[in-house]
Structures are given as structure tokens and as C-alpha cells.
C-alpha positions in Angstrom: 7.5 -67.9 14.1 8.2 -65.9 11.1 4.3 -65.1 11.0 4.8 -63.6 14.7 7.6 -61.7 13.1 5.9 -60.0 10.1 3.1 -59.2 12.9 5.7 -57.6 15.3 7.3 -55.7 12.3 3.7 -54.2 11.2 2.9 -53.4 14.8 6.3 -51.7 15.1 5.6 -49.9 11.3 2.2 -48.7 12.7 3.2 -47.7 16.1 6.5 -45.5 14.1 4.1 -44.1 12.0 2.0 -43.2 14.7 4.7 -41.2 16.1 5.6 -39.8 13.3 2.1 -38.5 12.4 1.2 -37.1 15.9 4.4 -35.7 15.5 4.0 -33.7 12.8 0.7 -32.7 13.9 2.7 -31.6 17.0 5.1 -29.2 14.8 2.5 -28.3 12.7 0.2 -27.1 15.7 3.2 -25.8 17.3 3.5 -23.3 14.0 0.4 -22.7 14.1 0.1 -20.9 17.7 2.0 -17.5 16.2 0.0 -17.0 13.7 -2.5 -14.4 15.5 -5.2 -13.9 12.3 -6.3 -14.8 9.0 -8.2 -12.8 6.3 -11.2 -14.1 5.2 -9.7 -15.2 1.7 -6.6 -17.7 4.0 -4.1 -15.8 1.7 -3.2 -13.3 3.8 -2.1 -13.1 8.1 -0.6 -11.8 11.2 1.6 -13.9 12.6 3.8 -12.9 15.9 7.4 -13.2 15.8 7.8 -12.5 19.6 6.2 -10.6 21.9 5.1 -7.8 20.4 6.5 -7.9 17.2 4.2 -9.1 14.2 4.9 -9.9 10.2 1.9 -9.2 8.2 1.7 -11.7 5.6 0.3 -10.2 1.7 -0.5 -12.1 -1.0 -2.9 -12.1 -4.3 -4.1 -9.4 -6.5 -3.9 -5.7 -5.7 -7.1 -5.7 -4.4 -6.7 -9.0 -2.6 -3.5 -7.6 -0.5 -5.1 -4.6 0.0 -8.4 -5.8 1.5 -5.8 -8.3 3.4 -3.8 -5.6 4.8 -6.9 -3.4 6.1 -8.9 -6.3 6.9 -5.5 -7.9 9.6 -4.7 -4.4 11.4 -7.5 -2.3 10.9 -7.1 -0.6 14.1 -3.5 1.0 12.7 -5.1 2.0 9.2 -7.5 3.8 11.1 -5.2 5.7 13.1 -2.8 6.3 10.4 -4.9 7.3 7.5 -6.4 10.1 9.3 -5.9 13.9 9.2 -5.7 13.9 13.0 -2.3 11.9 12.3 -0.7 14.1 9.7 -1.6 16.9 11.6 0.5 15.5 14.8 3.1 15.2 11.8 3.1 18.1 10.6 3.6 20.1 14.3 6.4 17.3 15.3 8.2 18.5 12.1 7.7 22.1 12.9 8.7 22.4 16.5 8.9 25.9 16.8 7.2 28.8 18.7 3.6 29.8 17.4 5.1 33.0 15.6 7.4 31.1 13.6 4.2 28.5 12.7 1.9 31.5 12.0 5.0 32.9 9.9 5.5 29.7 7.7 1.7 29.0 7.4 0.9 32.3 5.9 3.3 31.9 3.8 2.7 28.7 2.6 -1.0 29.4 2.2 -1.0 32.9 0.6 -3.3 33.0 -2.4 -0.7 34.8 -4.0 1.9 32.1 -3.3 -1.0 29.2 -4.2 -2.0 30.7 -7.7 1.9 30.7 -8.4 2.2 26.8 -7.1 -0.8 25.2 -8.0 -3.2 27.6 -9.4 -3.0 25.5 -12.8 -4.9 22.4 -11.0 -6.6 23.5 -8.6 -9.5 25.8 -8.9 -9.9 29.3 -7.7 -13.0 28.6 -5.4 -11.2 26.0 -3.7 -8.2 29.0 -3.6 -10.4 31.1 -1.9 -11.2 28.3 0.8 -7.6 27.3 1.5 -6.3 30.6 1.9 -5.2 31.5 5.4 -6.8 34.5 7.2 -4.3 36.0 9.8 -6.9 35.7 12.4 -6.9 32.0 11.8 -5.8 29.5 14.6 -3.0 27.4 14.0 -5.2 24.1 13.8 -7.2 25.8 11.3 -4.4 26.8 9.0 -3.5 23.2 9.1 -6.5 22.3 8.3 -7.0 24.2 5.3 -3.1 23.0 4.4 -4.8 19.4 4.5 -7.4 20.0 3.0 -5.4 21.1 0.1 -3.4 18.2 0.2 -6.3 16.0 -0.3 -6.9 17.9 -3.7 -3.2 17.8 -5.2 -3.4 14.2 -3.9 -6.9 13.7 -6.1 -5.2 15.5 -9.0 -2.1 13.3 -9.0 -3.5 10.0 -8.5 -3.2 10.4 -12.5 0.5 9.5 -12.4 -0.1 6.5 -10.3 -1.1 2.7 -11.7 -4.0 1.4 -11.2 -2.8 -1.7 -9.8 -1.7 0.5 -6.9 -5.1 2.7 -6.8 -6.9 -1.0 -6.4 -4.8 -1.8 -3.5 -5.2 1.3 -1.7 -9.1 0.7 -2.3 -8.8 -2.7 -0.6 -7.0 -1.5 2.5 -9.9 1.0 3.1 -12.6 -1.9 2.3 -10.9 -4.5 4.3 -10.6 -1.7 7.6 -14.2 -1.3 7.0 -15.3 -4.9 6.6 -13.4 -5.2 9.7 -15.7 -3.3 11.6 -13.2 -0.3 11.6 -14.6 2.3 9.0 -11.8 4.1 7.0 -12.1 5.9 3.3 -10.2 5.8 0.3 -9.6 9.4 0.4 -8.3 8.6 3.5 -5.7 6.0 2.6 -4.1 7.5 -0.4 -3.9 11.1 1.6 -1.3 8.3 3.5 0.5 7.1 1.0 1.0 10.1 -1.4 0.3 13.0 1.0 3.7 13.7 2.1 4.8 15.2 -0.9 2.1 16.8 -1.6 2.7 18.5 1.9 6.4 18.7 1.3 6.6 19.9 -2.2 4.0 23.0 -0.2 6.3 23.5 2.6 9.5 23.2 1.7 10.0 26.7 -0.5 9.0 28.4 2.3 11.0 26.4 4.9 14.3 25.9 3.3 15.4 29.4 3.8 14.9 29.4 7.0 16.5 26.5 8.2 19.9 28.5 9.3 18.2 30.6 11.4 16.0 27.3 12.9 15.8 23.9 13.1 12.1 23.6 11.6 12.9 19.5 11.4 12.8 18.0 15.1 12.6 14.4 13.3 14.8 14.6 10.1 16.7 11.6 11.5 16.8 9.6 8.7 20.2 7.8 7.5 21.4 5.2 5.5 24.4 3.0 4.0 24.9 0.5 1.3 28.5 -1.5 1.7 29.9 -4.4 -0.4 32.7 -6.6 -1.6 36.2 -5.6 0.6 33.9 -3.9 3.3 31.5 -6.8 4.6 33.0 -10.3 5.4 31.9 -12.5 2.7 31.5 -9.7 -0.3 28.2 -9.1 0.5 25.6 -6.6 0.2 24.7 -5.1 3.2 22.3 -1.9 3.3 21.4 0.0 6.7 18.3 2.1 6.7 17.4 4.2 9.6 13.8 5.7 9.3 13.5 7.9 11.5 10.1 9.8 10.7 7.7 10.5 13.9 7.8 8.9 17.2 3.4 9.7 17.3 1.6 7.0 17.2 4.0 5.1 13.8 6.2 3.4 16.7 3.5 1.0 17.8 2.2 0.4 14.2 5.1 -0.9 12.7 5.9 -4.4 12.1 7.5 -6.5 8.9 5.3 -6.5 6.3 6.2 -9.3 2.7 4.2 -9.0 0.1 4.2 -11.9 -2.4 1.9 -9.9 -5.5 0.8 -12.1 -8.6 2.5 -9.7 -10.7 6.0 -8.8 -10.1 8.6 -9.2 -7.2 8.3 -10.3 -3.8 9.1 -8.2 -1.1 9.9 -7.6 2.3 9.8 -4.0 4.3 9.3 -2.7 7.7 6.1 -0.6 7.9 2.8 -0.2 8.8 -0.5 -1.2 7.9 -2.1 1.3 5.8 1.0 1.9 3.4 0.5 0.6 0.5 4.0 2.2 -0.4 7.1 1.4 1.1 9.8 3.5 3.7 12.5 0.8 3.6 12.0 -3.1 1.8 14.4 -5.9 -0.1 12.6 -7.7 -2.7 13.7 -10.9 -3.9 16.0 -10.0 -6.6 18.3 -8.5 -4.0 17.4 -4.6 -4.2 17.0 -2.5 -1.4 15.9 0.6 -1.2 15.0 3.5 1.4 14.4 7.4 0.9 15.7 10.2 3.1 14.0 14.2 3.3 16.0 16.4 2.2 14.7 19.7 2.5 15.0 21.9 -1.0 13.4 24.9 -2.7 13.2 23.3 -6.2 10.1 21.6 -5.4 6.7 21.2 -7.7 3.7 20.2 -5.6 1.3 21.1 -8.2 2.9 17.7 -9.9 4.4 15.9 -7.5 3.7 12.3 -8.8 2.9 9.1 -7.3 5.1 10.0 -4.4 8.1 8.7 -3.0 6.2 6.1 -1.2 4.3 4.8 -4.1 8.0 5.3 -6.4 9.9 2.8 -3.8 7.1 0.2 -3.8 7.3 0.5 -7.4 11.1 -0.1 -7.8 10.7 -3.1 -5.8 7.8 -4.6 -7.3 9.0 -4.2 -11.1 12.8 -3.5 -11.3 14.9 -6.7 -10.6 18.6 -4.3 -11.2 20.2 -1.7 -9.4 20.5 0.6 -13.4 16.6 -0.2 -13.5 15.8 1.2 -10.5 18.0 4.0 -10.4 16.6 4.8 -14.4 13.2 4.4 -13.3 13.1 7.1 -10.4 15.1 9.5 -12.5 12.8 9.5 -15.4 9.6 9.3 -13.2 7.2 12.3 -12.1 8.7 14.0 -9.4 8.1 17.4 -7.3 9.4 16.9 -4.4 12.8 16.3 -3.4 14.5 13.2 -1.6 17.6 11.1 -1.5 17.1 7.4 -2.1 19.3 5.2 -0.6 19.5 1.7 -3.4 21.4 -1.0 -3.3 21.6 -4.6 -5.4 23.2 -7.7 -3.9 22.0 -10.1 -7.5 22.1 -9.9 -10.8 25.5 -8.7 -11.6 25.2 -5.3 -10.7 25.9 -5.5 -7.3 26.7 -2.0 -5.2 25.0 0.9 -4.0 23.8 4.6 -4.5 22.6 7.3 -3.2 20.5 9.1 -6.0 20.0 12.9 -4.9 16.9 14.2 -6.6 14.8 17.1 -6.1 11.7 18.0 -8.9 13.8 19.4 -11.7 17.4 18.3 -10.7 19.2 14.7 -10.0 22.3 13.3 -9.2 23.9 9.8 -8.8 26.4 9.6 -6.1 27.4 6.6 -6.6 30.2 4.0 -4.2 33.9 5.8 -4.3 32.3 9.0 -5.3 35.3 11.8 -5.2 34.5 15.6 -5.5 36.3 17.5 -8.1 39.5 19.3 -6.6 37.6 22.3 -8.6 34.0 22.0 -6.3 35.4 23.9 -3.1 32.2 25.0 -2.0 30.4 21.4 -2.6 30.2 19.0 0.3 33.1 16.9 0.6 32.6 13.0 0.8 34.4 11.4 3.5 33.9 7.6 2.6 37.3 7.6 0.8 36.2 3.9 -0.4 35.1 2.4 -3.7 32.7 0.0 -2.0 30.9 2.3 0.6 28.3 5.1 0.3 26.6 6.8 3.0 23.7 9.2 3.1 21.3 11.3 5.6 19.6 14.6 4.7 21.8 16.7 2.6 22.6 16.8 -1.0 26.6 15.7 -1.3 27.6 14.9 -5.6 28.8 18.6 -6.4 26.4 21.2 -7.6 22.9 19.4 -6.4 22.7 21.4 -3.1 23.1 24.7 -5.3 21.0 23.6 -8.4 18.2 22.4 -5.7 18.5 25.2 -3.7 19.1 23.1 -0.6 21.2 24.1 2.3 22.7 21.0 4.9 21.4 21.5 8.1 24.2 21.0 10.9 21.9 18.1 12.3 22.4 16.4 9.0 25.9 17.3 8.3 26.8 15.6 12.1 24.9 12.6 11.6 26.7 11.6 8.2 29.8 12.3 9.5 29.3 9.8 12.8 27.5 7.4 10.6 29.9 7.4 7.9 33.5 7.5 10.8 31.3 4.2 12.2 31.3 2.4 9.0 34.9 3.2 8.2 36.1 1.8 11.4 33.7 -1.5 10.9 35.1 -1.4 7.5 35.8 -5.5 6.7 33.8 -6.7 9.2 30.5 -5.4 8.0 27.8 -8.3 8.1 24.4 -8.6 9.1 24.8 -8.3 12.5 27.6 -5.9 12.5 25.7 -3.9 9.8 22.8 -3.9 12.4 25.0 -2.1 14.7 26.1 0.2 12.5 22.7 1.6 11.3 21.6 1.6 15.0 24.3 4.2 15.5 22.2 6.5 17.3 20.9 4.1 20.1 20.2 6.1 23.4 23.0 6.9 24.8 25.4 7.4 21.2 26.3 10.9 20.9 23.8 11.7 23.3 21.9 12.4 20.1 18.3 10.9 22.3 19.3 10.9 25.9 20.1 8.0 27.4 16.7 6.9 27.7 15.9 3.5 26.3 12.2 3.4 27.6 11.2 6.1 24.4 10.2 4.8 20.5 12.4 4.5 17.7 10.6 6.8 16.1 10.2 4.3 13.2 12.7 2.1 12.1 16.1 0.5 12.5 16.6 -1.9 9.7 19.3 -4.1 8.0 19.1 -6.1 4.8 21.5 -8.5 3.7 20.8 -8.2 -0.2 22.7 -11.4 -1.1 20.7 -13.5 1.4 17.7 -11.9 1.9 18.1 -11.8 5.2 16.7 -8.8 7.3 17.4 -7.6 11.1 15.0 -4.8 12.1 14.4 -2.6 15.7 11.4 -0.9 16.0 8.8 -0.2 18.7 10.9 1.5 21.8 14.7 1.2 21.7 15.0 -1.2 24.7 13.2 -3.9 22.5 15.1 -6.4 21.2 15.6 -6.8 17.2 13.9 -8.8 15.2 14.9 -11.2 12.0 12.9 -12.0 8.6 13.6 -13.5 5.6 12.4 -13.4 1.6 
């Protein structure tokens, strides 16, 4: 009898163990069915949230996550890292009739102008190429505009580590080796050609802008609240990216990179950018940058780019001083605003650091003007645990040392953006802090229409910084949000 026993036991054993194998085979398969591709190496993949929406998995040496990130979505690298794409940039950022284009692109491309800018790097027979002939279409002067892009990116790429310029290399090797040809040149015009463009345009736009709005997408917003204003004391940053609706809106998707040297980190973004828009990394810091059209602008020197600069703060600066210290003693010529916040380390809170080429300021939470700075901007937060930011300098004298003028656009977003958080104030949490950088979902302030059926342009994002938790829109704004997590 107790033999019989000991046999039923061992059968039952087997039989439970049974179960519990194909069972976790079951869970394990069941994983397994989002995860769409793998790179050759099995470091790197796609996996699909839900439908439609993908997280693009990185990890490895420069080169590996490079060739990872080209090699997964080659089809978006190629479309990005083109000059057909900046060009469709470039005339959504200029919506204006052809004799204001014509106007600005003389302008911008005079040899006079160019010898001033950039004659000390770039070389007079390339001068003479670039320089725009008034007979000239308006596709060729943006040609020659990115064709001299491509040289102030070349001449730059000296300000840049090399861990980055290897990573860059991979994404155009793994496109390729994916059957989907793309060139270096091509990817690092991407990822550092926006200032370079900027830092050319930007003298010659800024005056201009009260006469006409030569920005049709200069959308871009952000937040960073804390302590008394969320519900649990934490860090909550809102980052609204909105950049161009060509094209980036069906690119983008959560990308984490998990590097062998340095942080890990999260951001929404597309393949191809090796630098970041908007990201968390795992020490809790946030970060996001905002145009901010200004005269004090040196593209001649412009850096490694505000793309490059953000994926730099969040791969090697683990505090909210670090990061802020690092981007005000780096290279810069063109101007931005970079939204920063920290939810770790004991330096939690939030800035907005307001820096053009030659000129910075750190506005930082509970910012007050001076009763003496009538004709500064005048911060309407009124909180010591709540900044807000769009497209326009605020901390006194900036706007005037950066010759910089706020655009109305601008001026109306912070002030809807910044009335929204005040009346969330104390209930701000991830959710809630989703809502309130979604602020202009069709139909809010009419600001897009009402119709839900057109892109978010780029990106709707929300990042807990004390849990690492992230809720994102992107794609069309009748799509529903997504989560991640570092």
C-alpha cells in the first residue's frame, strides 16, 4: 500500500511538473508573439506594444546599437536620413508665399552674409557653389542650403565623441546590411543638421517674425512639476514635441537603450536618431529641448547639436546640476530651451535652461521676475514646485541679450499650458500629467481643428522621473497612448 502511494505521489509530481513546464512554455511563447524582429547579434529588437505601436530594443557597444537600430527599421532611416526629408522640413517650417522664401533664402545664402558666418571653415570654392543666384528655383536654393549643411556638419563632427560617431556609422551599416542602402553622411546630416540649418536661418528669420509667422510647426511645450503639485511628491515632466507632421509621425515609436557604457535610457523617437528629442534615463532625469528662434546664433560652430547634447546628458549625467553644468559649458551655436528635470539623487525638481550660442539662463521652479524687469516676460507659474516652458526666452534679460522676440503662437501656448497645470496643481500624476501635456488635443483651443484623424506631428510624452514610468501618444491623435518602463 504505501508503495502504491509513493507511486501515486511521483505520478502526481510528474504530471504537476508537467503542467508547470508546458506552462511556462505557454507564457514564454505567449511573450514571444510581440516581438516582431531580432538583429542578427539577439541583442537588439522590435517588439509591438499594440497595434501599431513598437519599442525598439538597443543594447551593446556604440556600434552594436547602431548597426541594431538601422539593421530593425531600416525602412525609417532611409526615409529620414535623406535630404528629400529635411527639405519637406525646411518648407513646413517656412510656410510662406514664394517671395517671402526667395527673400529669406537670398538672404541666408549671400556670399557676403556666408564669408561673415562661416567663411573661417568653410572654403571659398565651396562659397562660390552655395551661393544663391536670384534666377535660382526655390528647390535649388534649398539645395545649395543643404549642401552647406552637410559641410558645417563635416566640420563639426570635431566636437562630437566618438562613441557617438561609431553609432551613427552602425545605423547606416545596419540599414544597408538590411538591404536598405543609407550613408553615413546621411545619418549624421540627421542627427546634427538641424542646427547647422538653424544656427543659418535664424539671423535672418528672427526679425521677421512680427511681421510673419515663418514657424507653422514651433509647437513644442513642456513642464517639470514636483513635491506639493503631483500626488505622491513626485517628479512628473510633460514633453510635447511637436516638430513636423511629414513623414516623423509614422516613424516614431519608444526607443531604450541599455549602452555598456553609461545610463540606460528610454525616449520616444525614431529610428535613425542616434540623439534624443525627449528620454528618462535610469537615474531619473528627463530631458526635452524646445526652438526658440534667436539672432545670437553661431553655425560656423554649432557643436554636437542639441540632439547629440540631450543624448549625452542622459547617457553620462546621473543629477539634475550635472546636466544643467554640462549643456552650459558645452559647444553651442544655436539657440534652444531645454526642458530638465530629476526625480533621484537628491536633487529632485526641474528647469528650463534658456540658451542661445553666446548667452544662457537658468529659470529655474518658483522663478520670480525682478519688480525692476518691466519689459522682461513675466512668469505666471506663481509656484516653487512648477516650471513651464514653450518657445520663448522668459528669465529676464535672455530675450534681449539673444536677440529673440516671443512669437504670439508661443506666448498663447505657455499661457494655456501653464493656466492647465495650475488648475491640475495637486493632482498631477502620470496619468493626469499625460493630460496635461496633451493640452492641445484636437479640439483644445481649436489650436488643430477638431480633427482627430491628422498626426501628432511627433510626440506627446510623460515621464514619471521617480518611477520610471512613461505614457507617450504619437502616430495620429485618435490613437490611443501608450506605456513603457526603465
Amino acid at each position: 500500500m504505501m508503495k502504491n502511494q509513493k507511486k501515486k505521489v511521483l505520478s502526481l509530481s510528474l504530471i504537476g511538473l508537467l503542467m508547470v513546464t508546458s506552462l511556462a512554455n505557454f507564457v514564454q511563447s505567449a511573450s514571444a508573439t510581440s516581438i516582431i524582429s531580432y538583429s542578427p547579434d539577439g541583442k537588439g529588437y522590435l517588439e509591438e506594444l499594440t497595434s501599431g505601436k513598437y519599442l525598439m530594443h538597443l543594447e551593446g557597444s556604440p556600434y552594436e546599437m547602431g548597426f541594431q537600430q538601422g539593421y530593425l527599421d531600416p525602412i525609417s532611416v532611409s526615409r529620414l536620413a535623406s535630404d528629400d526629408w529635411m527639405r519637406e522640413v525646411v518648407l513646413n517650417m517656412l510656410e510662406a508665399d514664394d517671395w517671402i522664401l526667395n527673400l529669406v533664402f537670398n538672404e541666408v545664402l549671400s556670399r557676403n552674409r556666408l564669408e561673415n558666418v562661416v567663411g573661417n571653415v568653410v572654403s571659398d570654392e565651396i562659397l562660390d557653389q552655395v551661393a544663391a543666384a536670384s534666377g535660382d528655383s526655390i528647390d535649388d536654393k534649398l539645395f545649395k542650403l543643404l549642401d552647406l549643411c552637410h559641410v558645417l556638419v563635416e566640420y563639426n563632427t570635431r566636437y562630437v565623441p566618438q562613441a557617438f560617431l561609431d553609432e551613427i556609422q552602425g545605423v547606416a551599416d545596419g540599414a544597408t546590411a538590411a538591404g536598405v542602402p543609407v550613408t553615413y553622411e546621411q545619418v549624421l546630416l540627421l542627427n546634427m543638421g538641424m542646427d547647422a540649418l538653424l544656427a543659418l536661418a535664424y539671423p535672418v528669420v528672427e526679425p521677421l517674425l512680427w511681421l510673419i509667422d515663418l514657424f507653422a510647426f514651433l509647437s513644442c511645450s513642456g513642464y517639470v512639476a514636483q513635491e506639493d503639485a503631483t500626488t505622491d511628491g513626485h517628479t512628473i515632466m510633460g514633453r510635447h514635441w511637436q516638430f513636423t507632421s511629414y513623414v516623423t509621425h509614422e516613424e516614431m515609436m519608444m526607443m531604450e537603450f541599455y549602452p555598456d557604457n553609461g545610463n540606460a535610457f528610454l525616449s520616444t523617437s525614431c529610428a535613425g536618431f542616434v540623439g534624443v528629442t525627449s528620454a528618462m534615463n535610469d537615474q531619473g532625469l528627463g530631458i526635452g529641448n524646445d526652438m526658440v528662434p534667436a539672432q545670437d546664433c553661431d553655425p560656423a560652430n554649432f557643436g554636437m547639436g542639441t540632439l547629440l547634447t540631450a543624448r549625452y546628458v542622459m547617457q553620462y549625467t546621473n543629477q539634475l546640476s550635472e546636466a544643467t553644468n554640462f549643456i552650459i559649458n558645452s559647444v553651442r551655436g544655436c539657440s534652444w530651451i531645454y526642458g530638465i528635470g530629476d526625480g533621484r539623487n537628491g536633487e529632485t525638481g526641474g528647469v528650463a535652461l534658456e540658451t542661445s550660442a553666446h548667452n544662457y539662463r537658468v529659470r529655474s521652479m518658483g522663478y520670480t521676475r525682478p519688480w525692476w524687469a518691466i519689459f522682461s516676460p513675466n512668469p505666471i507659474e506663481k509656484k516653487d514646485d512648477l516650471v513651464t516652458y514653450t518657445n520663448h526666452y522668459i528669465y529676464y534679460g535672455m530675450a534681449n541679450d539673444a536677440d529673440s522676440t516671443a512669437i504670439k503662437d508661443s506666448k498663447s501656448r505657455y499661457e494655456w499650458l501653464t493656466n492647465e497645470a495650475l488648475t491640475m496643481y495637486g493632482n498631477i500624476d502620470l496619468e493626469q500629467g499625460f493630460e496635461l501635456i496633451d493640452y492641445l488635443h484636437p479640439p483644445s483651443y481649436d489650436y488643430y481643428g477638431d480633427d482627430l484623424t491628422q498626426p501628432v506631428g511627433a510626440a506627446v510624452t510623460c515621464w514619471d522621473l521617480t518611477s520610471l514610468e512613461a505614457k507617450a501618444l504619437f502616430g495620429n491623435y485618435e490613437d490611443t497612448a501608450i506605456y513603457a518602463a526603465l
